[in-house]
KOLKELO-432020 format. One line per field, with one value per residue (C-alpha): residue number from 1; x, y, z. Coordinates in steps of 0.5 Angstrom, whole numbers. Layout:
# residues N
numar	NUM,... $
xx	X,... $
yy	Y,... $
zz	Z,... $
//
This chain:
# residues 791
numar	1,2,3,4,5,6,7,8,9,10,11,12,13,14,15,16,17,18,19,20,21,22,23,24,25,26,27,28,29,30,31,32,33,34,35,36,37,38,39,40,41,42,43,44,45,46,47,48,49,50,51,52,53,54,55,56,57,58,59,60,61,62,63,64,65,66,67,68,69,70,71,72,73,74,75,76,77,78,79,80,81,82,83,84,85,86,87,88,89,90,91,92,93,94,95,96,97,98,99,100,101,102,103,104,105,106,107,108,109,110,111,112,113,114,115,116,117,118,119,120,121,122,123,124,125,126,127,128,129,130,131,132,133,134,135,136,137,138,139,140,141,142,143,144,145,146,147,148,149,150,151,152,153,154,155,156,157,158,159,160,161,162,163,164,165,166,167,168,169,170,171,172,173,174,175,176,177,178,179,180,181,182,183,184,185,186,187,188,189,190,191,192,193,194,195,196,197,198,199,200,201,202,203,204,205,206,207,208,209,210,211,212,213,214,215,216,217,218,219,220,221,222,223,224,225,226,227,228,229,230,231,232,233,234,235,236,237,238,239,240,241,242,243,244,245,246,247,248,249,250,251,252,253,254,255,256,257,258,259,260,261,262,263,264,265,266,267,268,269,270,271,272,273,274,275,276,277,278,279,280,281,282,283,284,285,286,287,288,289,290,291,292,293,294,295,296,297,298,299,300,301,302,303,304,305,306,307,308,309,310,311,312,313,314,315,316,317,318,319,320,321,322,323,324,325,326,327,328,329,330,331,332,333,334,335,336,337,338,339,340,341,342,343,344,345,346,347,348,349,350,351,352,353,354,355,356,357,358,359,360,361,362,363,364,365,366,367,368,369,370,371,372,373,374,375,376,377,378,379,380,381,382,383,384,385,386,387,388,389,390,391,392,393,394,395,396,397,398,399,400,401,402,403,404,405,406,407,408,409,410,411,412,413,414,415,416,417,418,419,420,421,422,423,424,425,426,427,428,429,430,431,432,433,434,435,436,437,438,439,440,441,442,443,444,445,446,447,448,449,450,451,452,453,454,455,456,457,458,459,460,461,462,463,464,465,466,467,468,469,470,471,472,473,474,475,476,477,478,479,480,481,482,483,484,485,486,487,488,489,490,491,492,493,494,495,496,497,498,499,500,501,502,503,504,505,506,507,508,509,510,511,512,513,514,515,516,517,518,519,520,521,522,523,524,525,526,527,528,529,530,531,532,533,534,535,536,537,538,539,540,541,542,543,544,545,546,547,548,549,550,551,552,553,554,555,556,557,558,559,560,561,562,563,564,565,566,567,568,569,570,571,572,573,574,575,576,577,578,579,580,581,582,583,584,585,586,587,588,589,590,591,592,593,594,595,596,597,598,599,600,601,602,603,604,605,606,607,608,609,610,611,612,613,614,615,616,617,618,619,620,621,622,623,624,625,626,627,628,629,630,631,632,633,634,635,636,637,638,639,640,641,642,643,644,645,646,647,648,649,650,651,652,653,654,655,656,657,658,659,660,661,662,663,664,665,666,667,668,669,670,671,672,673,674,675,676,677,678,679,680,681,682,683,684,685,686,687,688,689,690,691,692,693,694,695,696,697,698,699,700,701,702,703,704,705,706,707,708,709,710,711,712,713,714,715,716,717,718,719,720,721,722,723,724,725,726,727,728,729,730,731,732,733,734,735,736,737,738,739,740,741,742,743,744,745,746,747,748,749,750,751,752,753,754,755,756,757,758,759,760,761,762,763,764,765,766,767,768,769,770,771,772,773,774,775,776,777,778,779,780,781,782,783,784,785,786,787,788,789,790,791 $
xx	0,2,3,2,3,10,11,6,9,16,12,14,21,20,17,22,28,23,23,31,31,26,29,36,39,35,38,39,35,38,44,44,36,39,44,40,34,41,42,36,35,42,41,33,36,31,31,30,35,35,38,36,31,26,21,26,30,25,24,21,15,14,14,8,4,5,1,-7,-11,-17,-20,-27,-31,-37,-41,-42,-49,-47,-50,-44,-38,-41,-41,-33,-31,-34,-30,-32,-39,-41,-47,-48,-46,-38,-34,-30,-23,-18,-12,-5,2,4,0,2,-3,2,2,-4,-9,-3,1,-4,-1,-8,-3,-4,3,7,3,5,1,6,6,-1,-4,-8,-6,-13,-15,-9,-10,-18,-17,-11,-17,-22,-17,-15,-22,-23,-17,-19,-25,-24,-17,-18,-12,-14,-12,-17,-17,-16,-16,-24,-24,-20,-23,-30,-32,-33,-28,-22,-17,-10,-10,-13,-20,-24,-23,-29,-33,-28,-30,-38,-37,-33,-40,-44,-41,-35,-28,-27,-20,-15,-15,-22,-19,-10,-8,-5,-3,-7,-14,-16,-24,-29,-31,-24,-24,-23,-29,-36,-40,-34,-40,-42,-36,-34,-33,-35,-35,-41,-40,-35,-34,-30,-26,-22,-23,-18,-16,-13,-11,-7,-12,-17,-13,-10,-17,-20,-14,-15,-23,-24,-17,-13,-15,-15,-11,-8,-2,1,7,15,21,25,19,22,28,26,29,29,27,22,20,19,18,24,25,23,16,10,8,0,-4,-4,-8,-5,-7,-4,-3,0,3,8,7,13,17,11,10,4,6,4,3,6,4,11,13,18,24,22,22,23,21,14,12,14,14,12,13,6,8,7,-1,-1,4,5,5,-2,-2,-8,-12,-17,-18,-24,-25,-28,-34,-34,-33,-38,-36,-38,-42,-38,-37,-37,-33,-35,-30,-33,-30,-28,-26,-30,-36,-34,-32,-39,-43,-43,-45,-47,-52,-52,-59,-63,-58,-55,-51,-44,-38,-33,-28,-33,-33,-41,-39,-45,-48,-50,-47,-51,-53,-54,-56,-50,-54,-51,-55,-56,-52,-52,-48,-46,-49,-51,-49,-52,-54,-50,-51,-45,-45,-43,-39,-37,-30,-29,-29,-33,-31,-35,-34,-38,-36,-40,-40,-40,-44,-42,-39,-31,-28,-22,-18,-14,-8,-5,0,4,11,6,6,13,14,11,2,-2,-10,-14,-21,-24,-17,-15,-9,-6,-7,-3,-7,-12,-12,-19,-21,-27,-33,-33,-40,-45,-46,-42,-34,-27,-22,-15,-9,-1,3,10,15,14,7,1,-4,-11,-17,-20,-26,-33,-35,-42,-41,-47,-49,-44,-43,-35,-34,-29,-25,-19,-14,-10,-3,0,8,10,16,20,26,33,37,45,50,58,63,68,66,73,71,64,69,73,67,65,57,53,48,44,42,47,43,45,51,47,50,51,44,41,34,32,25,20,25,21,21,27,34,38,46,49,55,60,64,71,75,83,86,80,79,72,67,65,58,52,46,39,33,28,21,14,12,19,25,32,38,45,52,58,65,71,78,83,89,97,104,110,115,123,128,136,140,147,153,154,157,151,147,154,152,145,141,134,128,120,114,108,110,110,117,123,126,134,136,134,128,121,115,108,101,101,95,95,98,102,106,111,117,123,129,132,137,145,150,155,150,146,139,136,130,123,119,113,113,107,105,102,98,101,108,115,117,123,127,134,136,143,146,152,157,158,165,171,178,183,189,195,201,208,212,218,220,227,223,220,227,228,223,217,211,203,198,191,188,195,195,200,205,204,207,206,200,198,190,187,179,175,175,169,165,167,173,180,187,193,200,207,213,219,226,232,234,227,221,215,209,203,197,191,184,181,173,171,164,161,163,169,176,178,185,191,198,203,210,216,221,229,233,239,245,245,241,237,237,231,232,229,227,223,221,219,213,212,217,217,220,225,227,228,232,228,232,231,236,235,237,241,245,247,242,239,235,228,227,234,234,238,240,243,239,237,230,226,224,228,228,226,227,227,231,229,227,227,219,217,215,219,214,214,219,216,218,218,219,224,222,228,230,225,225,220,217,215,213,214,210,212,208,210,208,205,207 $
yy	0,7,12,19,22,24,27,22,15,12,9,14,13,6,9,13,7,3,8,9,1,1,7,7,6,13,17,24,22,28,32,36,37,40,43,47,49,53,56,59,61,64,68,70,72,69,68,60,54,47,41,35,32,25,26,30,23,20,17,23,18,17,24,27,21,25,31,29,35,36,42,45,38,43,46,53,57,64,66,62,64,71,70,68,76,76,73,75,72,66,61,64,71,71,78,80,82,87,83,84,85,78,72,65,59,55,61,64,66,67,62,56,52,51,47,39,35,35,29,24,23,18,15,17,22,24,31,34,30,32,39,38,34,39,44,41,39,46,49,44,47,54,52,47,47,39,36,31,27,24,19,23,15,15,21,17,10,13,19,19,25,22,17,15,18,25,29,35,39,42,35,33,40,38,30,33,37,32,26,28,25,19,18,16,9,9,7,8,11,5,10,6,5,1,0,3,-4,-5,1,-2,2,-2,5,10,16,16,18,23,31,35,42,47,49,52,57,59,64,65,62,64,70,71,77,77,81,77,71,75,77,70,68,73,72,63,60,56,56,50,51,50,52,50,45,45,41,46,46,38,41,46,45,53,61,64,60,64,59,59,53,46,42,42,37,37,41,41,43,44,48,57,57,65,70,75,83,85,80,79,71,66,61,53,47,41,34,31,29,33,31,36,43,47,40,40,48,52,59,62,69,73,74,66,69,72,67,60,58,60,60,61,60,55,57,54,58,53,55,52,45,41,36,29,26,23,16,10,5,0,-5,-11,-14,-20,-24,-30,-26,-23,-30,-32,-27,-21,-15,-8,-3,4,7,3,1,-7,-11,-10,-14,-12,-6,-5,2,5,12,17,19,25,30,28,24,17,10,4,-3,-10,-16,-22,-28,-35,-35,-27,-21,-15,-9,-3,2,7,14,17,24,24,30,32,29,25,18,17,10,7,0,-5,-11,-17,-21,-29,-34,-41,-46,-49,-54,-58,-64,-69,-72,-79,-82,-78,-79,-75,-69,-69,-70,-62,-65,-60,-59,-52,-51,-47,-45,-42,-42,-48,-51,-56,-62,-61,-54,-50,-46,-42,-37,-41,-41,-45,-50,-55,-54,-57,-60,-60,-63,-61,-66,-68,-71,-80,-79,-80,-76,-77,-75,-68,-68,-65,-63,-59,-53,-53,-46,-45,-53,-54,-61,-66,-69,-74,-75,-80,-80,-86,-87,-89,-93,-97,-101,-102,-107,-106,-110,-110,-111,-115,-122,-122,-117,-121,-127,-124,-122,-115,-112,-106,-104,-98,-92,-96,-102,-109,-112,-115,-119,-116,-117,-117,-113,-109,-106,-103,-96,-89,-85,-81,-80,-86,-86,-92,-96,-102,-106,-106,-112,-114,-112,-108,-100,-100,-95,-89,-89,-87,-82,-86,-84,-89,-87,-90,-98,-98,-101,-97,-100,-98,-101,-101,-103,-105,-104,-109,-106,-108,-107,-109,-113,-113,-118,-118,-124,-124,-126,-123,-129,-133,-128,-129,-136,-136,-134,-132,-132,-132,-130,-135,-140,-134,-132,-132,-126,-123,-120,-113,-114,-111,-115,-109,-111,-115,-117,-114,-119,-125,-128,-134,-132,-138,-138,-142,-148,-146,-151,-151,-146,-148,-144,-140,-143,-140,-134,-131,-123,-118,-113,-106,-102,-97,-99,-104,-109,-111,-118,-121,-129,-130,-136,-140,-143,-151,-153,-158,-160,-163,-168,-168,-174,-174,-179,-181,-178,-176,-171,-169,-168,-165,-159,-163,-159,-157,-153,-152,-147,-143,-142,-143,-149,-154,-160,-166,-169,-162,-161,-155,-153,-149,-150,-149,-155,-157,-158,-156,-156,-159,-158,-159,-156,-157,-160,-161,-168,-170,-170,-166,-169,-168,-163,-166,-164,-166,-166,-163,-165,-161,-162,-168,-169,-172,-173,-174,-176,-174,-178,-175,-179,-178,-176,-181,-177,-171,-164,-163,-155,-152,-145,-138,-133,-126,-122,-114,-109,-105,-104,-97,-98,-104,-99,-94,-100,-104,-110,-115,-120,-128,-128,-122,-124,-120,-116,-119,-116,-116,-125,-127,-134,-137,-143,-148,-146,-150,-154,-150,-142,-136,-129,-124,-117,-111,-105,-98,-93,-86,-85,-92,-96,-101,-109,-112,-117,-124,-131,-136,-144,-148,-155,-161,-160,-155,-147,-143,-136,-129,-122,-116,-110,-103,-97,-90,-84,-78,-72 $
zz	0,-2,5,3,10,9,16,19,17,16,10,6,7,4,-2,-4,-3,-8,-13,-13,-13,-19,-23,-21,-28,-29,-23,-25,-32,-35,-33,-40,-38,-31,-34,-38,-33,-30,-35,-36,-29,-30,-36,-34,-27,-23,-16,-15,-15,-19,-17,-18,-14,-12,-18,-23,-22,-26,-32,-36,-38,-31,-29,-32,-27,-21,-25,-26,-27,-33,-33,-34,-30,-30,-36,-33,-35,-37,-30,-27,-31,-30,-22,-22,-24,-16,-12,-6,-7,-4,-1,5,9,9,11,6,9,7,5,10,6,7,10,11,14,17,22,23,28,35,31,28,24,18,13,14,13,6,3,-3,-8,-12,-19,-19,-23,-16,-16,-16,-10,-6,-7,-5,0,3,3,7,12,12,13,20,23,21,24,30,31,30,25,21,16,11,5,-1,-4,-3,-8,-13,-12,-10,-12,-20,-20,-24,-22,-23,-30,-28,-24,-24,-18,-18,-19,-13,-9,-11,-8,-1,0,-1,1,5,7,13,16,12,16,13,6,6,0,-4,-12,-15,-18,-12,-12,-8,-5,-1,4,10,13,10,13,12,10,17,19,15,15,9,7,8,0,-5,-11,-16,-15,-22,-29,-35,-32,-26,-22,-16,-13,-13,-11,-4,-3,-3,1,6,6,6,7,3,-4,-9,-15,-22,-26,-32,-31,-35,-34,-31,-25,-23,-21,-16,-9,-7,-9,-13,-18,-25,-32,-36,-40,-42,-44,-43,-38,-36,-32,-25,-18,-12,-6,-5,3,4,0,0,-3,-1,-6,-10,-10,-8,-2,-5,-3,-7,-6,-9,-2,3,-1,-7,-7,0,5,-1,-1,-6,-8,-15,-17,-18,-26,-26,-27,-34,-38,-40,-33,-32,-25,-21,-28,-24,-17,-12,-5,1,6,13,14,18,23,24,30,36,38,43,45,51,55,58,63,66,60,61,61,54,52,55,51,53,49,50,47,46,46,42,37,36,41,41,43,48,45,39,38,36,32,28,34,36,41,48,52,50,55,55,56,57,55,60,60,64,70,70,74,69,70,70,65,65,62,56,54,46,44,36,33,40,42,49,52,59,62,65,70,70,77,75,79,80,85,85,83,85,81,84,79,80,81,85,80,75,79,81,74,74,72,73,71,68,67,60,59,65,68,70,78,82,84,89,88,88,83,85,81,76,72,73,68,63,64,61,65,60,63,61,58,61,59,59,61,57,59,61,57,58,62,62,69,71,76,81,83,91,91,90,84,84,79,78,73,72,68,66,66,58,58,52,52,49,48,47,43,43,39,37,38,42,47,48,50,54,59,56,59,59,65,64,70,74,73,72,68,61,56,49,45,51,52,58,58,62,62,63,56,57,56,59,61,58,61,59,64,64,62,62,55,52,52,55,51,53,56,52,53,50,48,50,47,49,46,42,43,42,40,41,40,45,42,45,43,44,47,45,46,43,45,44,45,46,46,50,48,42,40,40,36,30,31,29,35,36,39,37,41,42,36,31,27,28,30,30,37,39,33,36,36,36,36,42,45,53,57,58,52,52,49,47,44,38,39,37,36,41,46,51,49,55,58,56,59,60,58,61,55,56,53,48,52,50,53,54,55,55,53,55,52,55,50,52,53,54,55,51,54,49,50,48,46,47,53,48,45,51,54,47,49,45,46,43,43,41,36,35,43,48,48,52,56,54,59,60,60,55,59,56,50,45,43,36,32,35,31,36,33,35,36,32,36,33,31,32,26,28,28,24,25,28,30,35,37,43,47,52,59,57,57,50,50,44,43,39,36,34,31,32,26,24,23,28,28,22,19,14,9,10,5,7,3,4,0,-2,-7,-5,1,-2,-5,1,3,7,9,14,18,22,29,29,23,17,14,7,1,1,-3,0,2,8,9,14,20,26,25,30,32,30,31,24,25,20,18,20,14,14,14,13,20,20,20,28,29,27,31,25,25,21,18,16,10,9,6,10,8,11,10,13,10,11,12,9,14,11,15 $
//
């Protein structure tokens, strides 16, 4: 709906957002147009200012729509066009007064203000009822002091005058005397042509204000004269002018034509004027965003050139004020729910609130009607006065008994049940509620939570006796049944219990639950993260299912196996039955608990027995296996004694010499190589090997034989690298004799141990000595390795 009342409703401000949304490809439609218009002004000289503003904005199509007059709506007789040339005659008796030099309605009378607010008439060609109505509502301030806003929609939709695409002022004027304006509420203005059945009044003409008659004032040929002494005599005057474009723009001053189109004709309301500056004062209805806050003023020239202003121009006569109005309120609420009514005089029954408008000023009788149950009040007396709303009240007294509602059982009203009758307000159990009417009355009982609740109930109320009546809730309950998983965790004893209840087993049902939210929990078992525990809700003759799942807890496991011996020789171990594993390896994904661990079988080792570890959650365990290394001795006979005499000894493995008859113990179990020392005179027997048995003696013998013929001689042959250092000069000597080349042979010495050694050489380190063994009738080698020092 369109709001006119620019000054009265926020609407306005709507409209004007909607319109530069609507037309915000138009904003300033024409700044050449504009551009022009000051121009114009400049080179005319004239006193008033152009900028752009709300309706120049528009799109030059639409601009026009916010005119609307057609002139002439009356065919005049000669007599009527000839009464026009006498502007201070009128119907009636009207004092003539001598214009002042400048008068405003806005500030008349001590200060008055007989202008309603600036109005809008929108995209509507509406102006003639603008302007119309703005005089009405003038001549009932002037007359009453009464500020009205009446409903210029009633002229545009039901008043035969025009519509949207222009009216007649003076068939306008004639619908306003014998019809009248209602209140805006009556019928909102809406910018369109709106049919007369939609306003809000159905009997709108009752309450109207109408205006005691109208004249013309000027036709064709205005004076300014004429125009200040109607002014001056009947108020503010409705009027025409001629509109051009460069009228859109204005925003201030003395508004004097100087350029543009014509655009239509258009009616609007002279509210003052000013000699001393020679314009006329004017009420626009474009909205305040337009001119000075919606008014504008014109230069008395505007009279007698294209602009024609003042050319149509209409006088009104007194305004009739509408009779008074009555609303009544009933109380207590249950007798206006019961029926009753009130009636002023003899008119029809009203309810409570109702307002009785049309009625005239004076006394007036209020009745009200008789209903069951209630005492009647009095008839009361009203005084009615014009343009006023007189209210009254009237109280019924209810007659009845009480009534009181048990509520069982006792868990419903812990649970918060409570009862009301008729809609009431809601009453514990066992309270009493009395006054109640005599008659048939509905008990309703609230709904709480897990309760279903009763019936409503029909009681009957006895006059002073108090009824009795019981509700009875009954408790809703529902299962749950809750599974577990995995299977695992059902076998290692895994339950839940709801409320604290129980140990139920996974699948299990529980019934019989209160509906509501219920706390779900699960047991604790070794080796398993419980679930987190489970608020459910458990709803009325159903079963809720829910589901809890445990995770297996593991750790790891990592094993070290000792001596490192064992470990060169093979050791490992496995954790129950699984894979063999290296030592230091770790196991993960161990169940939490107890685990066997056991370690592989080593020739030659005793293995470590097996054990039983703890794994823990999230944590490695750790274990050692030491293995022990099985051994034996070993005995070594010499013979014959000559030899023994001779210095004859053994040895195992490259170890110390030995005695004959001498025991080796510790030695690993296995396969063992026993040599002999060589003696002069004597063959040396062979290498042997021997197996050794954990935990026994194995015992061996060695022969020598002696040589004929004296003491039995072998060869030595060294040689040196590297080459670079045989040529340094490296050389090397056999028991402190002479020094020899690197490949040089002696010969001719004794069979048995000698001493070699190596000569020093400037930046080489020289080989360590070396202890060699000559054979009979052998040559043995030897090799000594220099290193050269890099400085």
């Amino acid at each position: 709906m369109f709001t006119k009342r620019t000054k009265q409703s926020p609407k306005t401000l709507f409209l004007a957002i909607a319109l530069t949304l609507l037309f915000s490809s138009f904003a300033a439609a024409s700044p050449e147009e504009l551009g022009t218009v000051q121009t114009g002004i400049w080179n005319s000289h004239a006193p008033w200012v152009a900028d752009e503003t709300p309706v120049s904005r528009l799109p030059r199509e639409l601009r026009p729509h916010h005119l609307g007059l057609i002139k002439h709506g009356h065919k005049l007789s000669q007599n009527q066009l000839q009464s026009v040339s006498s502007p201070a005659k009128v119907a009636g008796t009207v004092t003539t007064v001598t214009p002042p030099a400048t008068l405003d309605y806005r500030n008349y009378n001590n200060g008055l203000d007989c202008v309603t607010p600036i109005t809008d008439q929108g995209n509507c060609g509406s102006c003639w009822a603008f302007a119309t109505t703005a005089a009405l509502e003038s001549q009932v301030l002037m007359k009453s002091s009464i500020s009205t806003d009446e409903s210029e929609q009633i002229l545009v939709s039901c008043g035969g005058a025009g519509d949207c695409n222009g009216g007649y002022i003076d068939l306008a004027s004639d619908f306003i005397q014998t019809t009248g304006l209602p209140p805006e509420s009556c019928f909102p203005y809406t910018g369109t042509n709106n049919s007369c059945s939609n306003a809000v009044c159905p009997s709108w003409q009752s309450d109207t204000y109408n205006i005691t008659a109208w004249q013309w004032v000027t036709m064709e040929s205005p004076t300014v004269d004429a125009i200040k002494s109607a002014l001056t005599t009947y108020g503010p005057l409705v009027t025409t002018m001629n509109v051009y474009a460069d009228f859109y723009y204005y925003t201030g001053g003395v508004y004097s034509y100087t350029s543009g189109t014509l655009e239509g004709g258009h009616a609007i309301l002279i509210i003052g004027y000013d000699d001393n500056n020679q314009y006329f004062i004017v009420k626009n209805s474009w909205g305040t965003g337009w001119g000075e806050a919606g008014f504008f003023r014109i230069a008395y020239s505007q009279l007698t050139n294209a602009v024609q202003f003042g050319a149509d121009t209409i006088a009104y006569t007194g305004a009739s004020q509408p009779g008074g109005a009555l609303s009544v309120t009933i109380g207590p609420a249950g007798a206006a729910t019961a029926g009753a009514e009130w009636k002023v005089d003899n008119g029809g029954w009203q309810v409570s609130g109702a307002t009785v408008s049309g009625l005239i000023a004076g006394s007036h009788t209020v009745s009200f009607n008789t209903i069951s149950g209630w005492t009647t009040p009095s008839s009361q007396t009203v005084t009615i006065s014009n343009g006023q709303t007189a209210s009254a009240s009237g109280t019924y007294v209810q007659q009845g008994g009480s009534l009181t509602v048990s509520i069982l059982p006792q868990g419903a009203i812990t649970a918060g049940a409570k009862w009301q009758v008729d809609g009431g307000a809601w009453q514990n159990s066992g309270a009493t509620v009395s006054a109640l009417a005599a008659g048939q009355l509905v008990v309703n009982f609230g709904t709480i939570p897990s309760w279903t609740t009763p019936a409503s109930q029909t009681v009957s109320i006895s006059n002073g006796l108090t009824t009795t009546a019981t509700g009875t809730y009954v408790q809703q309950t529902g299962s749950l049944a809750v599974s577990i998983a995995p299977a695992g965790a059902i076998t290692a004893g895994a339950k839940w219990q709801v409320d604290g209840g129980a140990w139920q087993n996974s699948g299990a049902t529980v019934s019989g639950l209160v509906v509501g939210q219920h706390a779900v929990n699960f047991g604790t078992i070794s080796g398993w993260t419980t679930p987190a525990g489970q608020t459910v809700s458990v709803s009325n003759g159903l079963t809720t299912t829910a589901t809890g799942t445990y995770v297996q807890q593991t750790g790891s496991l990592a094993v070290n196996i000792a001596p490192s011996g064992a470990i060169t020789a093979g050791a490992k171990w496995q954790v129950d039955g699984g894979a063999w594993q290296n030592s230091g390896a770790t196991v993960s994904g161990l169940v939490v608990g107890q685990h066997a661990v056991i370690f592989s079988t080593v020739p030659g080792w005793n293995t470590p027995s097996g054990q039983t570890v703890s794994v823990s959650n999230g944590l490695t365990t750790t274990a050692t296996g030491t293995y022990v290394l099985q051994t034996g001795s070993m005995s070594v006979s010499i013979a014959p004694a000559g030899a023994i005499t001779a210095g004859a000894k053994w040895q195992v493995d490259g170890g110390a010499w030995q005695n004959s008859g001498a025991t080796v113990s510790g030695l690993a179990v296995g396969q063992h190589a026993v040599n002999f020392s060589a003696i002069s005179g004597w063959n040396t027997p062979s290498g042997q090997t021997a197996g050794i048995s954990n935990g026994l003696t194995t015992t061996a013998s060695g022969t020598y034989v002696q040589q004929p013929g004296g003491q039995q001689t072998g060869s030595l042959s060294v040689s040196i690298s590297p080459p670079a250092a045989v040529s340094a000069g490296a050389k090397w000597r056999v028991d402190g004799g002479a020094w020899q080349n690197s490949g040089a042979t002696v010969s001719g010495l004794a069979v048995g141990q000698h001493a070699v050694n190596f000569s020093t050489v400037t930046n080489w380190t020289a080989p360590a000595g070396q202890t060699v063994t000559i054979d009979n009738g052998l040559t043995t080698t030897a090799t000594g390795t220099y290193w050269f020092n890099i400085i």
